[in-house]
C-alpha positions as a printed Julia matrix, in Angstrom:
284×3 Matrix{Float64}:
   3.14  -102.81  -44.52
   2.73  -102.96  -40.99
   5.18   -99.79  -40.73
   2.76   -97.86  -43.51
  -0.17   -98.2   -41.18
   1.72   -97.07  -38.12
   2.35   -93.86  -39.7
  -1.09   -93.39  -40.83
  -2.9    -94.04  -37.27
   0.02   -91.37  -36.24
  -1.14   -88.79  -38.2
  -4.8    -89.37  -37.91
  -3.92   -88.91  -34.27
  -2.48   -85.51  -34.74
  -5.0    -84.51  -36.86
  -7.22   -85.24  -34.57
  -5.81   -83.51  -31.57
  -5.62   -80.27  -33.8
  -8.96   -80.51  -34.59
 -10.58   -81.2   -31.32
  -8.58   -78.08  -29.6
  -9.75   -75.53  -32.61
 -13.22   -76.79  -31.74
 -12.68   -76.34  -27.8
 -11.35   -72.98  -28.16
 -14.09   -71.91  -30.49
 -16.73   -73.67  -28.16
 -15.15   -71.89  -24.83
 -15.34   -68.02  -26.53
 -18.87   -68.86  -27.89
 -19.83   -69.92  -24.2
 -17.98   -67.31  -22.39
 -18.08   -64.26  -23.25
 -15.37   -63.02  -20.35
 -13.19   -65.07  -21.94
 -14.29   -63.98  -25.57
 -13.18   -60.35  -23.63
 -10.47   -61.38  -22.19
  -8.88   -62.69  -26.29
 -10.2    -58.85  -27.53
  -8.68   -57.41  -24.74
  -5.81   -58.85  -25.05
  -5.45   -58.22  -28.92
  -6.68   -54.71  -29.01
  -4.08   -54.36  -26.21
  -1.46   -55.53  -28.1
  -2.95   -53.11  -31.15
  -2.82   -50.15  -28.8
   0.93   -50.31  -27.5
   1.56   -50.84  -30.99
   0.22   -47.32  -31.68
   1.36   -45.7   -29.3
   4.91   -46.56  -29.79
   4.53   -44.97  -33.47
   2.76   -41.88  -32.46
   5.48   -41.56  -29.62
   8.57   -41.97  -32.34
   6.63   -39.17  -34.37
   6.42   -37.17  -31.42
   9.98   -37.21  -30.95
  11.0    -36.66  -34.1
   8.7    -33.51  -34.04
  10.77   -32.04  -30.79
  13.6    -33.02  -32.44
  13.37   -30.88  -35.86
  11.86   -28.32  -33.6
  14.68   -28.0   -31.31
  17.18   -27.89  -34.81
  14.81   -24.99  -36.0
  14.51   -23.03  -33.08
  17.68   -21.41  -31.33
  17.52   -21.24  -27.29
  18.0    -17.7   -27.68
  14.89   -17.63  -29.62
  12.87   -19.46  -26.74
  14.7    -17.02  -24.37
  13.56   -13.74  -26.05
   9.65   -15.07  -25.68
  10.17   -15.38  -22.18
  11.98   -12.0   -21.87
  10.71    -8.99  -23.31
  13.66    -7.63  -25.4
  15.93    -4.5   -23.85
  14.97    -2.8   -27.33
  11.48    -2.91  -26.99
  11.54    -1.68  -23.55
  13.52     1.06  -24.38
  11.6      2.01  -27.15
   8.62     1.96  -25.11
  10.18     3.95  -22.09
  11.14     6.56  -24.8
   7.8      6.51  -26.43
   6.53     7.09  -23.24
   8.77     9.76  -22.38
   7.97    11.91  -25.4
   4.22    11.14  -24.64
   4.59    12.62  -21.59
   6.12    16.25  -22.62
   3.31    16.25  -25.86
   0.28    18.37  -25.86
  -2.64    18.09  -27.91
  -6.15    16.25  -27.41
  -5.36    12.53  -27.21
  -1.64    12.96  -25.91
  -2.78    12.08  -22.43
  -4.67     9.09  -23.32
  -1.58     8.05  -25.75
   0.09     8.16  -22.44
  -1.83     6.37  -20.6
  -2.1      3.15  -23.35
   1.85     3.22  -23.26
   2.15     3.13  -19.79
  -0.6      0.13  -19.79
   1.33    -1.66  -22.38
   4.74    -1.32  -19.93
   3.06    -2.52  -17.2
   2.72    -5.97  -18.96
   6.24    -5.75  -18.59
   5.96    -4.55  -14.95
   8.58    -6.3   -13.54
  11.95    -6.25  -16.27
  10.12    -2.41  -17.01
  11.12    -1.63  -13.45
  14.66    -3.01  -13.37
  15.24    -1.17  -17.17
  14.21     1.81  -15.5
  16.23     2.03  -12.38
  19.25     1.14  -14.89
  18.1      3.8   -17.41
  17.9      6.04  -14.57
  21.75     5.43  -13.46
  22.99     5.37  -16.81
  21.42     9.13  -17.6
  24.03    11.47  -17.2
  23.98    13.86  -14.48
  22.58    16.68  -16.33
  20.02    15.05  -17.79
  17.38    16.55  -15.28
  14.29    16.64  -17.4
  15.17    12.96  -18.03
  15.77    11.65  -14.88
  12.63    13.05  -13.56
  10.56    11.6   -16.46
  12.09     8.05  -15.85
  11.4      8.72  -11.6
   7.65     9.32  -13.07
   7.36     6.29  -14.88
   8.62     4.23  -12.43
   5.8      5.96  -10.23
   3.32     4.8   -12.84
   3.8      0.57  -12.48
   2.82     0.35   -9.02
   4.98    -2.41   -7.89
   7.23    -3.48   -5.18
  10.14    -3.68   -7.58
   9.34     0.01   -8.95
   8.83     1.24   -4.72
  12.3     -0.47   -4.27
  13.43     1.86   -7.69
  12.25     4.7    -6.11
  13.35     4.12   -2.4
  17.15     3.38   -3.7
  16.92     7.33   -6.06
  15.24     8.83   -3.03
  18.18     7.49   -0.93
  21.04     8.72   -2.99
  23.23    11.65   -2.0
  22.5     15.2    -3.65
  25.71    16.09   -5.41
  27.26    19.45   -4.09
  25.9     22.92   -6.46
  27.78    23.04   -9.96
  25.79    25.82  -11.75
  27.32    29.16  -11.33
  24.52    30.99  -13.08
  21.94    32.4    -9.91
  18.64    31.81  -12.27
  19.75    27.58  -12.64
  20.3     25.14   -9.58
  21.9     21.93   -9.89
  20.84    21.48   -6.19
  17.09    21.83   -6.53
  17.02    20.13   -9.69
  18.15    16.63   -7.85
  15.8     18.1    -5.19
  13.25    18.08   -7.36
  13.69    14.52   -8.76
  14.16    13.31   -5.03
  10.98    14.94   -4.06
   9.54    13.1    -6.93
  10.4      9.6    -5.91
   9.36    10.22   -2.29
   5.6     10.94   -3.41
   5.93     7.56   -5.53
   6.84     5.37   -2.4
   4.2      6.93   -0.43
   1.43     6.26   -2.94
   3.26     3.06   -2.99
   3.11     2.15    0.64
  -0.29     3.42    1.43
  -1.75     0.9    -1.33
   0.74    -1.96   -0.13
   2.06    -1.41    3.49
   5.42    -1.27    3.02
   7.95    -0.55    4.79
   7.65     2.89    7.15
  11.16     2.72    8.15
  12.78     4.11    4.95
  11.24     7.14    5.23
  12.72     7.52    8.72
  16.06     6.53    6.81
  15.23     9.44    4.65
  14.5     11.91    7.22
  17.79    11.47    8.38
  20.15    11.48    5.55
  18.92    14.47    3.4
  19.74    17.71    4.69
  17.57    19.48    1.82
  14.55    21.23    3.58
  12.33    20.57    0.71
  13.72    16.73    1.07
  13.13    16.5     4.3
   9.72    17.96    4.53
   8.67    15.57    1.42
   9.58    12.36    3.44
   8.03    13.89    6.86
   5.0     14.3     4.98
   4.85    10.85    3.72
   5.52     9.38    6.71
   2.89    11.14    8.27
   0.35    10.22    4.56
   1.25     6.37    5.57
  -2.01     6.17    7.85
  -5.19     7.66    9.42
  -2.74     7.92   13.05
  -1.52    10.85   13.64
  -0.87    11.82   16.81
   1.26     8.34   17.01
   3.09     9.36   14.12
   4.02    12.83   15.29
   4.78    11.17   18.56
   7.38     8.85   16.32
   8.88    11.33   14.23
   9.82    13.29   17.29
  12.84    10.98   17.23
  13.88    11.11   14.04
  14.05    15.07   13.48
  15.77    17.88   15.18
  14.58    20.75   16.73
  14.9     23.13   13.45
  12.31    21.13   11.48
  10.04    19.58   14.26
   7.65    22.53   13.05
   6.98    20.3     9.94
   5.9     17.72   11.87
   2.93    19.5    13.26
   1.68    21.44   10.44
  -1.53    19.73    8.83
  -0.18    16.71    6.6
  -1.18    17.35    2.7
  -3.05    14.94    1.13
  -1.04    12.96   -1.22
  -3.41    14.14   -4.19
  -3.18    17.72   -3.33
   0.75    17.9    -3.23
   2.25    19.99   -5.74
   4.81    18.32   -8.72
   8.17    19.11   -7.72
   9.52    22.06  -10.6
  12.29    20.61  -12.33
  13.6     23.09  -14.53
  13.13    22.77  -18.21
  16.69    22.04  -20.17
  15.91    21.61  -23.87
  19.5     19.41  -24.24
  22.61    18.05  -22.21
  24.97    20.17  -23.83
  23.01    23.48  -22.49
  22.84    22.24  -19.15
  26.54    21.56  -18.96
  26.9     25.17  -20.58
  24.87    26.66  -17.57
  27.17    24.99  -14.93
  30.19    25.6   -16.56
């Protein structure tokens, strides 16, 4: 009997304890409110991380199907405008610029715009457009020299410096009335007035068109880059002075003859072929 009562004054004792710390706890929230804070705080707490672990395994299964949808060469091809397009566009532009007819120049002129989004990969498409024209593809070549005029960068200056630069291939035409000479003359001449609009605008580099000076034999060449030279500033008497070293005897005339504005100097005449296989006909 004794034994039965133990185990009752036990239990009445653990009741009791339970009892007395519910009522504590609620007594202690109802009294303080920090801690009542500090219990929501810590439960929304707990509700948040469990939140953001979900919306973070949705997240990654979104990336995931994404990257199983979309090929990297996809992703590529946003950040790089596509070689098709750009050709397209270059030709577009080309037969734009060889139209007549009332809105043909401002066609132009919204084609060009749209390549100059491109302005960068449009200037490196051109220069390799350029070199990949054959070599009597005049007409062609000096259109692409034009366009690369038209973008205004340093990457299209550099295009222009490096065509300006290259040798003039010895005369293949036999007919008198057709020059292959003045035809790469012409497209020289053409790339020269490019870098010096170029440089005026951006202050490039003067020294390439000492480097110009000196490599092309050509007359009409050489008087294109003394001119430009001279175009690169309001100085000149100190460019004269310069130039004197850079140009012999025979053309030092050029030097001193009234520099043409940039605006006023005429289009070099590149002879009109209507197709490759006539060219090659005339120098044959």
């Amino acid at each position: 009997m004794k034994k039965k009562h133990l185990k009752f004054i036990i239990l009445g004792i653990c009741v009791f304890f339970v009892l007395a710390s519910l009522l504590l706890n609620t007594t202690l929230v109802q009294h303080h409110p920090t801690m009542e804070k500090i219990i929501g705080d810590t439960t929304r707490h707990e509700d948040q991380l469990f939140v953001d672990a979900e919306k973070k395994t949705i997240l990654n299964d979104i990336v995931t199907k994404k990257k199983a949808v979309i090929p990297n060469e996809i992703v590529a091809e946003k950040k790089t405008p596509k070689v098709k397009i750009l050709n397209d566009l270059i030709d577009e532009i080309i037969e734009l610029a060889t139209s007549f007819g009332p809105s043909a120049e401002q066609n132009y002129k919204n084609a060009v715009s749209e390549l100059r989004e491109f302005s960068e990969h449009a200037a490196q498409r051109l220069i390799k457009t350029y070199h990949d024209a054959p070599e009597t593809s005049y007409s062609r070549r000096y259109l692409l020299v034009q366009i690369l005029r038209e973008l205004e960068t340093d990457a299209a200056y550099h295009g222009l410096f490096e065509i300006a630069a290259t040798d003039i291939p010895a005369e293949k035409s036999g007919d008198s009335a057709f020059s292959t000479v003045a035809q790469e003359a012409a497209i020289r001449m053409n790339a020269i007035l490019g870098m010096t609009e170029q440089a005026i605008s951006s202050n490039l580099v003067e020294d390439a068109f000492f480097e110009l000076i000196h490599k092309h034999d050509d007359p009409a060449v050489k008087s294109f880059a003394i001119n430009g030279y001279l175009n690169l500033g309001p100085d000149f008497e100190e460019r004269a002075e310069a130039l004197e070293a850079h140009v012999s005897e025979e053309y030092k005339h050029l030097i001193y003859q009234a520099p043409m504005d940039i605006d006023e100097i005429p289009y070099p005449d590149i002879a009109e072929v209507e197709n490759e296989e006539a060219s090659e006909n005339i120098i044959n």
